[in-house]
C-alpha positions in Angstrom: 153.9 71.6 137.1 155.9 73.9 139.1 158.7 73.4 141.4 156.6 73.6 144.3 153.7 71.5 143.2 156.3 68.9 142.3 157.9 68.7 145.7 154.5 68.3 147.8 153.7 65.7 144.9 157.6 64.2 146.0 157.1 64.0 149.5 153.2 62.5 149.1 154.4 59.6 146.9 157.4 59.2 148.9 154.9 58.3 151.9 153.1 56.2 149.9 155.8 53.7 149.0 157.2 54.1 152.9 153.6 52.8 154.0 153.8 50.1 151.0 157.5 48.9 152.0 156.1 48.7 155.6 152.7 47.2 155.1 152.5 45.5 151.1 149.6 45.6 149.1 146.9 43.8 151.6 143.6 42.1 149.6 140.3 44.4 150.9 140.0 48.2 151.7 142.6 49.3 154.0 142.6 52.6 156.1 145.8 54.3 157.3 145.8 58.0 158.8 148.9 60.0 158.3 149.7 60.8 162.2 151.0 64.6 162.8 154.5 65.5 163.3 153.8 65.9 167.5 152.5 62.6 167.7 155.3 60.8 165.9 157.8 62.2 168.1 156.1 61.1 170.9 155.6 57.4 169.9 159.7 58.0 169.1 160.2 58.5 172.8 162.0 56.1 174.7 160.4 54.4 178.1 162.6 55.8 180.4 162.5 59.4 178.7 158.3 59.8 178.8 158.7 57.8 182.3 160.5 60.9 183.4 158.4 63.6 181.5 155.3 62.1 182.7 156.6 62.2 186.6 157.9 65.8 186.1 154.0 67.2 185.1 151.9 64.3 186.7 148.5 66.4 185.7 149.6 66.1 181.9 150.5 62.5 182.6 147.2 61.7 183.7 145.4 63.1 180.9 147.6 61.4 178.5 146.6 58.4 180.4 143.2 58.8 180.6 142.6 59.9 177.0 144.8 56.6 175.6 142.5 54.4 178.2 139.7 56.3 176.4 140.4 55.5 173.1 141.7 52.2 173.9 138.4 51.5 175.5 135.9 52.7 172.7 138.0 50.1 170.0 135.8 48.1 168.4 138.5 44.9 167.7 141.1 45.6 170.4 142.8 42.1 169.6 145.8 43.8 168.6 145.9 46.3 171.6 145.9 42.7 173.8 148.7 41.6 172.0 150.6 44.5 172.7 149.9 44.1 176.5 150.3 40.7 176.9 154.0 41.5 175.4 154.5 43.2 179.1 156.1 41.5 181.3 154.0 39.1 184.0 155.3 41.6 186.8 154.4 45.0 185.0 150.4 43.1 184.3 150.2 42.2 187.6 151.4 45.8 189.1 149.1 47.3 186.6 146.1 44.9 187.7 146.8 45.4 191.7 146.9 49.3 191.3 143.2 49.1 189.2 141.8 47.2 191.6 143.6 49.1 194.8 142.2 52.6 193.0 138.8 50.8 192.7 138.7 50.4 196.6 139.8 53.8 197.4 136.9 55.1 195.2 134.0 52.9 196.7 136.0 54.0 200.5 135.8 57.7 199.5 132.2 57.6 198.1 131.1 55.5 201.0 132.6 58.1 203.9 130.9 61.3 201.9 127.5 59.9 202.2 127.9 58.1 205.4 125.6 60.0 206.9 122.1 59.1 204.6 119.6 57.4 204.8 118.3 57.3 201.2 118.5 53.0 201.3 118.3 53.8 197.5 121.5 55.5 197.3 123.4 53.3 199.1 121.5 50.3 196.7 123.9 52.3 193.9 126.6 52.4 195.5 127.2 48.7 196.3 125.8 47.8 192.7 128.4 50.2 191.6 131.2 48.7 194.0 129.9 45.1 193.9 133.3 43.9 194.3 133.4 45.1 197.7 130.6 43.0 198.4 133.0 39.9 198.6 134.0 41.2 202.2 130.8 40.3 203.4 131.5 36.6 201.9 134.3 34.0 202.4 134.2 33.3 198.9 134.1 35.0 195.0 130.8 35.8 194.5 128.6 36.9 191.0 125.7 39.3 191.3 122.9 37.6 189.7 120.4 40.5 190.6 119.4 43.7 192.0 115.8 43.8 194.0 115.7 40.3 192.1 112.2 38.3 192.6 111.8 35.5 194.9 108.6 34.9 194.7 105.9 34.8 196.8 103.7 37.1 194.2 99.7 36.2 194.5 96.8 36.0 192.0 96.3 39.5 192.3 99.9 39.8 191.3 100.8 41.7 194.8 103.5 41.0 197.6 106.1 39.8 195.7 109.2 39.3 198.2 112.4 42.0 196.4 115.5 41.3 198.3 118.3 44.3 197.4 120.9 41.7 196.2 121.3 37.9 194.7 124.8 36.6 194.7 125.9 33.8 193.6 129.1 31.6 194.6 131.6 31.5 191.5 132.6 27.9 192.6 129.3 26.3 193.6 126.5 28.6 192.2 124.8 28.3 195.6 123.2 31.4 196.2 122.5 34.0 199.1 120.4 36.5 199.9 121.4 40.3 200.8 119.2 42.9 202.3 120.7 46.4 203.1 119.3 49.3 205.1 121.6 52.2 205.5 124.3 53.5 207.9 121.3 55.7 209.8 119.3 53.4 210.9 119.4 52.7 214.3 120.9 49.6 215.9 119.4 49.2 219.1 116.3 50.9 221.1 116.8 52.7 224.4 117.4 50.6 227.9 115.3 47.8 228.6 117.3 47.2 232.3 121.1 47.0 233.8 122.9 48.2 230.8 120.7 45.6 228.1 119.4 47.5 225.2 116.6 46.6 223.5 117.0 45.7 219.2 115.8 48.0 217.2 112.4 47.7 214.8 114.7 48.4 212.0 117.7 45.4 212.7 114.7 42.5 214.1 112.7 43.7 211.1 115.7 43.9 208.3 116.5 40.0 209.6 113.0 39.3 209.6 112.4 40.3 206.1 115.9 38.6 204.4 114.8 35.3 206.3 111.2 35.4 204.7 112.9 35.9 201.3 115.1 32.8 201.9 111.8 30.7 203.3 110.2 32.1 200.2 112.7 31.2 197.7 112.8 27.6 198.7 109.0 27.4 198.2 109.2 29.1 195.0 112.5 27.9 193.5 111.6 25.6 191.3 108.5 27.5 189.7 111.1 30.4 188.9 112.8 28.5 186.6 116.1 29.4 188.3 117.8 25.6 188.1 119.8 26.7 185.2 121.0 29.7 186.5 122.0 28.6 190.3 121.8 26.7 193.4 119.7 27.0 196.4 121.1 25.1 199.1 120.5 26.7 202.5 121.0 30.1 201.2 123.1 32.5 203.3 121.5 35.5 204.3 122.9 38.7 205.2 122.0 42.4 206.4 124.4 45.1 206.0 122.7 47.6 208.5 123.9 50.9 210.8 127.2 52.6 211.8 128.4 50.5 214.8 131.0 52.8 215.7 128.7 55.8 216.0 126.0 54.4 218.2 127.3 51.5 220.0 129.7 53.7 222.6 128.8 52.1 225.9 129.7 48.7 226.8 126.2 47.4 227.5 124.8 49.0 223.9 128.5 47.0 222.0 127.3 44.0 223.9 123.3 43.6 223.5 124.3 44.3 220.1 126.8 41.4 219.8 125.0 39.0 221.9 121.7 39.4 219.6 124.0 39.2 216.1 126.0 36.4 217.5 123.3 34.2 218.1 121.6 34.4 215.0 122.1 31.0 213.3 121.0 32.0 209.9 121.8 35.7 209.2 124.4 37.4 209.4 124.6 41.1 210.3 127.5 43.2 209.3 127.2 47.3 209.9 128.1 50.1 207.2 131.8 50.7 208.9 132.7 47.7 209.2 132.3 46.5 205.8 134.3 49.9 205.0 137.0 48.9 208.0 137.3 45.4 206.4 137.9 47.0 202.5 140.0 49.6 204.3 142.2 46.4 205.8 142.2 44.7 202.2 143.7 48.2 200.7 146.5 48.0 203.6 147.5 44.7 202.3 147.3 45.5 198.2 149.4 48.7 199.4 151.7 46.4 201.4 
């Protein structure tokens, strides 16, 4: 052989025994890739020393960030990527928790106040099955989305009529469930003047509540030829409308108040508008900030 051959043969072998001092002889096929001369540097870095590199060009840093999320994602057994994050320490996992979930409200916020404006009720159907964590501002408890546009019954022999509400949750604690019904932040809210500053309800806010009510009446007729006892509860079911821009169309006194006085008396449903459910997550990212 010559000199050089014998040198690259050297340096291969040398690697070997390195990966057997390191590793043994493991029983079964093992895979090891031989990582590039950039990359080992890079895992030789210290914390505080790629802390202040990543800082100094935070457009690099994110791409680093988002192609090791990437690939930490796409692993097939990432048991050994847990343990190595469950050596952090409980404060750095629950930063790290607190800012996903703080960037996750920010998202559904910014998406939210783009399309604010349309009145495609099927866009708005994707973006709150996208967001569905936001959906726990309308509740005073966790809540599980069993299903979108989810069958209540009601269907008859001809197989028509079939009541579709837009959302069932479910209570994490009790599995009692409740029924959701959205429109969009177009609609209107209220109807012109009926007399002295009273505004008349619009056909779209009497006939969202009418509609989520008969999906509740028709759910208790129907639950138990569903077949749903396994999966939850229906006692008294919630229902709730997520309707309008309130902030947009309710400028007068008399239009804010014919609009609370009808929503406020409404023992079984409960109405909540477009901007205020984006008011209420924008209060929640206040306090995650804070």
């Amino acid at each position: 052989m010559k000199s050089g051959e014998t040198l690259k043969l050297y340096k291969e072998l040398s690697d070997l025994y390195d990966l057997y001092s390191q590793h043994g002889t493991k029983s079964g096929r093992s895979t090891f890739a031989k990582a590039d001369s950039p990359l080992v540097k890079l895992a030789s870095v210290s914390v505080d020393k790629l802390n202040d590199f990543l800082t100094a060009d935070s457009e690099l840093g994110d791409d680093l960030l988002s192609k090791l999320l990437s690939w930490a994602a796409s692993e097939d057994d990432p048991a050994e990527l847990i343990s190595r994050l469950l050596e952090l320490t409980p404060d750095s996992l629950k930063r790290l928790n607190t800012s996903t979930n703080l960037q996750r409200l920010k998202n559904a916020v910014a998406e939210w106040t783009e399309h604010k404006n349309s009145i495609d009720e099927e866009l708005w159907q994707q973006l709150l099955s996208k967001n569905v964590h936001v959906l726990e501002q309308v509740f005073s408890w966790p809540v599980n989305v069993i299903e979108e546009k989810a069958y209540v019954g009601g269907r008859g022999i001809d197989n028509k009529d079939g009541g579709l509400v837009d959302f069932l949750v479910q209570n994490q604690l009790t599995n009692n469930v409740s029924l959701l019904e959205i429109k969009t932040p177009g609609v209107k809210l209220l109807r012109k003047e009926y007399r002295n500053g009273i505004f008349n309800i619009s056909d779209d806010l009497s006939g969202g509540v009418m509609q989520v009510l008969n999906y509740k009446q028709t759910l208790l007729h129907h639950y138990q030829s569903l077949g749903s006892a396994e999966l939850f509860e229906s006692f008294d079911p919630k229902c709730v409308v997520v309707i309008g821009h309130a902030k947009r169309e309710l400028q007068g006194k008399g239009q804010k108040k014919s609009f609370e006085l009808y929503r406020n008396q409404l023992s079984d449903v409960t109405v909540i508008t477009f901007d205020e459910l984006v008011e209420k997550t924008r209060k929640l990212i206040g306090v995650l900030e804070g």
